[in-house]
C-alpha positions as CSV (number, residue, x, y, z in Angstrom):
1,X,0.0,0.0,0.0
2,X,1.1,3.9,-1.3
3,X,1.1,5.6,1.8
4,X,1.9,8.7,-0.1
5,X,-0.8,8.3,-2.6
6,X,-2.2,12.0,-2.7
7,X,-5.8,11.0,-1.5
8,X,-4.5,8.5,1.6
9,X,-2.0,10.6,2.6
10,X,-4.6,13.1,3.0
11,X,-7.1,11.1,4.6
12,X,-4.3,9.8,7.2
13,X,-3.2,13.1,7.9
14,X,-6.3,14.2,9.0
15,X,-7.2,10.9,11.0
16,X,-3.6,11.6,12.7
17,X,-4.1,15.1,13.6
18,X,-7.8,14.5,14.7
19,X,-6.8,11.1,16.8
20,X,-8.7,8.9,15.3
21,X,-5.6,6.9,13.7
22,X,-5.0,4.3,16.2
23,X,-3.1,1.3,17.1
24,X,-1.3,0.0,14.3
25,X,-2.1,1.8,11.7
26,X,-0.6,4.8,13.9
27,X,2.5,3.7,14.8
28,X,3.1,3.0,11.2
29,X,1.8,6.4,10.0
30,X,4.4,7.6,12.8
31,X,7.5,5.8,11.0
32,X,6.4,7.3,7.5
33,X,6.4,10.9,9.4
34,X,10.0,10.0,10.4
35,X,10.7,9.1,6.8
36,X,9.2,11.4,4.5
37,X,9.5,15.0,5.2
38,X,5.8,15.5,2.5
39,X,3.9,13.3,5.0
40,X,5.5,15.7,7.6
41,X,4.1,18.9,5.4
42,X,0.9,17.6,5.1
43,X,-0.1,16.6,8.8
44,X,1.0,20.3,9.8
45,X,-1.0,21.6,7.2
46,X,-4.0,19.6,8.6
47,X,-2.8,20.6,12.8
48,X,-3.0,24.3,11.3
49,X,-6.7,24.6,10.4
50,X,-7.5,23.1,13.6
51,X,-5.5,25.6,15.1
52,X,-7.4,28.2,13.2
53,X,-10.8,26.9,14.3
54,X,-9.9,26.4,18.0
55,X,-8.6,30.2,18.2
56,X,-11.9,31.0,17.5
57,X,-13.4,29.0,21.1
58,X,-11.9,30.8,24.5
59,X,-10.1,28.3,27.1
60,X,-12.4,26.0,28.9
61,X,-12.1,25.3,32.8
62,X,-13.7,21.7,33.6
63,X,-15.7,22.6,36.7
64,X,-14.6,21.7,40.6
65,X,-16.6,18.6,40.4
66,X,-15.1,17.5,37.0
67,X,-11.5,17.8,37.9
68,X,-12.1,16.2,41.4
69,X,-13.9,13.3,39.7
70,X,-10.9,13.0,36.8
71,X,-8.1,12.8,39.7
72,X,-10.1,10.7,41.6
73,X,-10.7,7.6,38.9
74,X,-7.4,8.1,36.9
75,X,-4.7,9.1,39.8
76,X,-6.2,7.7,42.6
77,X,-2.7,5.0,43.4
78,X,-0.2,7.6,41.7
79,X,0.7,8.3,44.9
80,X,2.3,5.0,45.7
81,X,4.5,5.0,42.4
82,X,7.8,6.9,42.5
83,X,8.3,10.2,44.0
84,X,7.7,13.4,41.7
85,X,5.0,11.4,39.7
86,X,2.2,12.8,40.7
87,X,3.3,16.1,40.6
88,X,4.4,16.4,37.3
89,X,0.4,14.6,36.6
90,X,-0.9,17.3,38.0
91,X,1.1,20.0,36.2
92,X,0.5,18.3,32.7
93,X,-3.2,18.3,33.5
94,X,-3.8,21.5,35.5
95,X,-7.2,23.4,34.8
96,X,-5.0,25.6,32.0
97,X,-3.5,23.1,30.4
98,X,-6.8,20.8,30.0
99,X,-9.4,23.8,29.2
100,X,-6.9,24.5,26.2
101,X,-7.4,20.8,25.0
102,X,-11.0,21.1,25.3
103,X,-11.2,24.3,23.3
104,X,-9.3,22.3,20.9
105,X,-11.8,19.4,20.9
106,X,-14.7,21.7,20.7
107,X,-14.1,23.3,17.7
108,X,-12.9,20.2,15.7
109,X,-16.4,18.5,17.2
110,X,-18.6,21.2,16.2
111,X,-17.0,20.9,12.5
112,X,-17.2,17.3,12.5
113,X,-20.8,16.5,12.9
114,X,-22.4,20.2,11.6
115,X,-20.2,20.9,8.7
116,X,-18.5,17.4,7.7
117,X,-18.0,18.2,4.2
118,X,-15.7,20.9,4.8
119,X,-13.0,18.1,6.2
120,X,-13.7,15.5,3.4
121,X,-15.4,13.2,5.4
122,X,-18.5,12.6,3.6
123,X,-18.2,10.1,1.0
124,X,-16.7,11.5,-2.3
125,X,-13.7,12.5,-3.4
126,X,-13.6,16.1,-2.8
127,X,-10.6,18.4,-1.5
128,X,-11.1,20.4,1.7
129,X,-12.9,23.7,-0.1
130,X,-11.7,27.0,0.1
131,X,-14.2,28.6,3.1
132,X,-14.6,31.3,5.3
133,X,-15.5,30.3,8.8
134,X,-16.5,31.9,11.7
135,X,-17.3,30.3,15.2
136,X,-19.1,32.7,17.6
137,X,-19.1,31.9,21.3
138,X,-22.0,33.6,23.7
139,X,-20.6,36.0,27.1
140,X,-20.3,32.6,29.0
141,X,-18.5,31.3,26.5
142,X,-20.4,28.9,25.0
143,X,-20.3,27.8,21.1
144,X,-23.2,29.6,20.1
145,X,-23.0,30.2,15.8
146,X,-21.0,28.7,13.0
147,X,-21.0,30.4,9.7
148,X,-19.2,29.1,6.6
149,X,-19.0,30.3,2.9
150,X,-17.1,29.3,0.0
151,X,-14.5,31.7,-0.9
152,X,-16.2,32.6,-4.2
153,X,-19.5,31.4,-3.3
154,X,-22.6,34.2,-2.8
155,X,-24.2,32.9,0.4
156,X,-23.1,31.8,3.9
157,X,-24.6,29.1,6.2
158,X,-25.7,29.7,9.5
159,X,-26.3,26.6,12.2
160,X,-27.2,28.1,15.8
161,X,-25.2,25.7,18.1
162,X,-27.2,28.0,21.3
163,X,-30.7,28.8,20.6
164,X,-30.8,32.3,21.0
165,X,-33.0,34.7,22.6
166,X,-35.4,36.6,20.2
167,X,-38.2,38.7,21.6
168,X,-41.4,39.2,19.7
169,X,-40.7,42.2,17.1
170,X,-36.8,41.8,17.3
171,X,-34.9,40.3,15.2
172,X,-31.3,38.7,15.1
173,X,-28.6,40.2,12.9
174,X,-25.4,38.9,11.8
175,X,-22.4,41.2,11.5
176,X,-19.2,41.5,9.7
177,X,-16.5,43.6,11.3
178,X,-13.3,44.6,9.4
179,X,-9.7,45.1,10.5
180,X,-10.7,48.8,9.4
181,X,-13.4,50.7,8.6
182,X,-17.5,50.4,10.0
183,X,-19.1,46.9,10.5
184,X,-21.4,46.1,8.2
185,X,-24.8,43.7,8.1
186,X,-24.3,39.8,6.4
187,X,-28.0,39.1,6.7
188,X,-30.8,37.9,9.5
189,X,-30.4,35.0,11.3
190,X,-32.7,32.1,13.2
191,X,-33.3,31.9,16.4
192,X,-32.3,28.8,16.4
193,X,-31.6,25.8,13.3
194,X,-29.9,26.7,10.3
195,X,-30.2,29.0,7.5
196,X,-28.9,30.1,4.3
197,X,-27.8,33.9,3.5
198,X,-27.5,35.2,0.2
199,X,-24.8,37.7,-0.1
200,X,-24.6,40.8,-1.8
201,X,-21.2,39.7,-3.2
202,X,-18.8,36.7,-3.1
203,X,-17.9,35.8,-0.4
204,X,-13.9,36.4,-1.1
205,X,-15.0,40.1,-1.8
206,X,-16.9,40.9,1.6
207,X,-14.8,38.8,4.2
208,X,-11.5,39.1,2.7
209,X,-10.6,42.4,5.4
210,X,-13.1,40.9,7.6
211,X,-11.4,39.8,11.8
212,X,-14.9,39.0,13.1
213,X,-18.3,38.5,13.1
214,X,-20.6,39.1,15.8
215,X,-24.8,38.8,16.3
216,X,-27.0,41.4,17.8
217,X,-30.9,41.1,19.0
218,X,-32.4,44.6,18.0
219,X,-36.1,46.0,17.1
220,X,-36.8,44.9,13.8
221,X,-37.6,48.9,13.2
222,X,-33.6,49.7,14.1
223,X,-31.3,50.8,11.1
224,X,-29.2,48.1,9.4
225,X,-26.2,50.2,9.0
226,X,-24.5,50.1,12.3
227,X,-25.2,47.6,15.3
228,X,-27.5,49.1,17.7
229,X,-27.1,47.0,20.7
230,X,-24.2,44.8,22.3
231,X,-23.3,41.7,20.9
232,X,-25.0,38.5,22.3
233,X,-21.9,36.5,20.0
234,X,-19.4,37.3,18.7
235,X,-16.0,35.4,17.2
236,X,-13.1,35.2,14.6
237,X,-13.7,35.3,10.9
238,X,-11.0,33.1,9.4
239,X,-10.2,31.6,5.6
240,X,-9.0,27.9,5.2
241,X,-6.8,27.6,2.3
């Protein structure tokens, strides 16, 4: 078997990064990384978009139950093994250094099952396609929106990961911020679901300068050329290619 066949390599590479490449088949993917320097490329092309959507999610700390519980039933006899052990546990796994991997999870979770075409892992033969993401987190920090678009398309899908809150005769807009210059509106979006937003433009065109995106709840009377309240989510805007 090729393991450098254009398509497997891929398909491995992504399976590494994500975890999901186990046992054997690991440790031999693992040798071929030590071998050739393209399967090397490739896998760190892969750990960089999941870098770029986990940027978007803010650090997660498990809460006091969950960390007690995870000491408890992993750790509970690393006491009795050699001195330092357990200290150097704890510092591997302490609340920073865990909440980080979990932001990390997250975001490749949320692309997995909502948007699975975008990582090749429906079943055709497609390349990753040139997209514009955005992954908006609510003020607790919750995953709240996930928006993609081609990068020549003319529309951009919504999913609501958060239901939001929409009172009668206000509605929820979707804003684009640039690195300079005013935000401007993308479109309306559900309270909850998915939707589809046709764009004035392609997308490469509008989000090109764009940092972020962010949704506000406003009076459906309020102008559309500036927000008018806070944002109830807001995120990075990012391009994978």
């Amino acid at each position: 078997m090729n393991l450098l066949h254009p398509e497997r390599l891929e398909r491995l590479s992504r399976e590494y990064v994500l975890g999901t490449l186990t046992g054997r088949a690991r440790r031999r993917f693992e040798r071929l990384l030590a071998e050739a320097p393209l399967a090397a490329r490739v896998v760190a092309r892969w750990q960089q978009r999941f870098d770029v959507l986990a940027a978007g999610v803010p650090p997660l700390e498990p809460r006091e139950r969950v960390w007690q519980g995870l000491q408890q039933r992993l750790f509970a006899a690393a006491e009795s093994t050699r001195p330092g052990f357990w200290q150097r546990v704890q510092a591997l796994l302490a609340p920073r250094v865990l909440g980080g991997a979990l932001a990390g999870v997250l975001a490749a979770t949320v692309v997995l099952r909502l948007q699975p075409q975008w990582l090749d892992l429906e079943a055709r033969g497609e390349a990753l396609p040139q997209s514009y993401v955005g992954l908006l987190v609510n003020d607790a920090g919750q995953a709240t929106l996930l928006a993609s678009s081609r990068r020549h398309g003319r529309s951009i899908t919504v999913k609501l990961l958060q239901p939001l809150q929409v009172p009668e005769g206000q509605v929820a807009r979707l804003w684009a911020l640039p690195r300079e210059g005013a935000p401007f509106l993308v479109g309306l979006v559900p309270a909850s679901g998915s939707a589809t937003i046709a764009l004035t433009d392609s997308a490469e065109k509008l989000f090109f300068s764009v940092a972020r995106l962010g949704v506000t709840v406003e009076p459906v009377a309020a102008g559309a050329g500036a927000p008018g309240t806070p944002f109830v989510a807001s995120g990075h805007c990012v391009k994978l290619w």
